[in-house]
Phi, psi and omega in degrees: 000320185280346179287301181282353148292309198304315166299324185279354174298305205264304178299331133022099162211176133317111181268124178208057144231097194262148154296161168276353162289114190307156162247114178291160187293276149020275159302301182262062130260314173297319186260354199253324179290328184301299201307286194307005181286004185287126183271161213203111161340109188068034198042028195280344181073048207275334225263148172220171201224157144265131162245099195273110157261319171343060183002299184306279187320327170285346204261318156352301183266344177292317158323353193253345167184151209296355190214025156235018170295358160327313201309325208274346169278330193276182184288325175222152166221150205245145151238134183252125187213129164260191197231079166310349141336313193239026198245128178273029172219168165271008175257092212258358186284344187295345174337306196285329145316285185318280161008262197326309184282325163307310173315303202275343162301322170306296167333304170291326177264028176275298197284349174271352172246028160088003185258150179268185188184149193224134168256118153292125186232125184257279195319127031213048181282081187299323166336280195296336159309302184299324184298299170296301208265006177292322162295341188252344170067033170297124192269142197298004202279318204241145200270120221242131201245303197248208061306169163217104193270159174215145179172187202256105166331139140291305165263182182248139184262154186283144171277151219270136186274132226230118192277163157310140169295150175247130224231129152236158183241107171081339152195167178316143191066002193268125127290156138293000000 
């Protein structure tokens, strides 16, 4: 079990080419169940999803900045947002944990059922926040943290080379 979590781990990259093969509704009910599995401050779950099929809207949000034209290929885009509002802690900046960690659940289980997948990052890019939810009809109360674009690679693209950890023990500057 821990060699095939680690490999869907290792197999993981960014995708930013897509096919024209469709995601069933299904699959993303599958990946959207990865995400709440996230653990989260106080368990609130903060994250809601928009699910962009819609052609115009992807090409829309792809046109807002130069290195999200993935989007306008893929099959699905996912937008991730909370209600700061509704966020159970007064420290509301931890939000962006909670994100992060719903995101790579996703991520991960993208790549175990074989769908490629790109994380997009708005937050805490206020520009580009007003620009999304305005194509997306987000009401201005909620804070819009990612895009995700997901579909089936065309090619196999190479993944990106992945450094050493830079690793100390029990305190800073300590080696083994």
């Amino acid at each position: 079990m821990e060699r095939e979590i680690l490999e869907i781990i290792r197999k993981r990259k960014s995708v930013r080419k897509f096919s024209d093969r469709t995601i069933s509704d299904v699959q993303i009910k599958t990946l959207l169940e990865a995400g709440q599995q996230a653990p989260s401050v106080r368990n609130g779950q903060p994250w809601q999803y928009i699910v962009i099929k819609n052609q115009e809207n992807k090409r829309a949000l792809s046109a807002l900045k130069g290195s999200w034209h993935p989007l306008s290929q893929s099959a699905v885009g996912l937008c991730m947002f909370v209600d700061l509002q509704e966020y159970p802690s007064t420290h509301k900046e931890f939000f962006a944990q909670d994100c992060a960690a719903a995101t790579e659940n996703i991520l991960l289980t993208a790549a175990a059922m074989g769908i490629g997948s790109l994380w997009m990052g708005v937050y805490p890019n206020v520009t580009l926040e007003m620009a999304v939810k305005n194509i997306l009809k987000v009401p201005a109360e909620k804070t819009v943290f990612n895009l995700i674009a997901l579909g089936y690679e065309t090619e196999n693209e190479r993944k990106a080379h992945r450094k050493e950890p830079i690793i100390y023990w029990e305190c800073y500057g300590r080696s083994q």
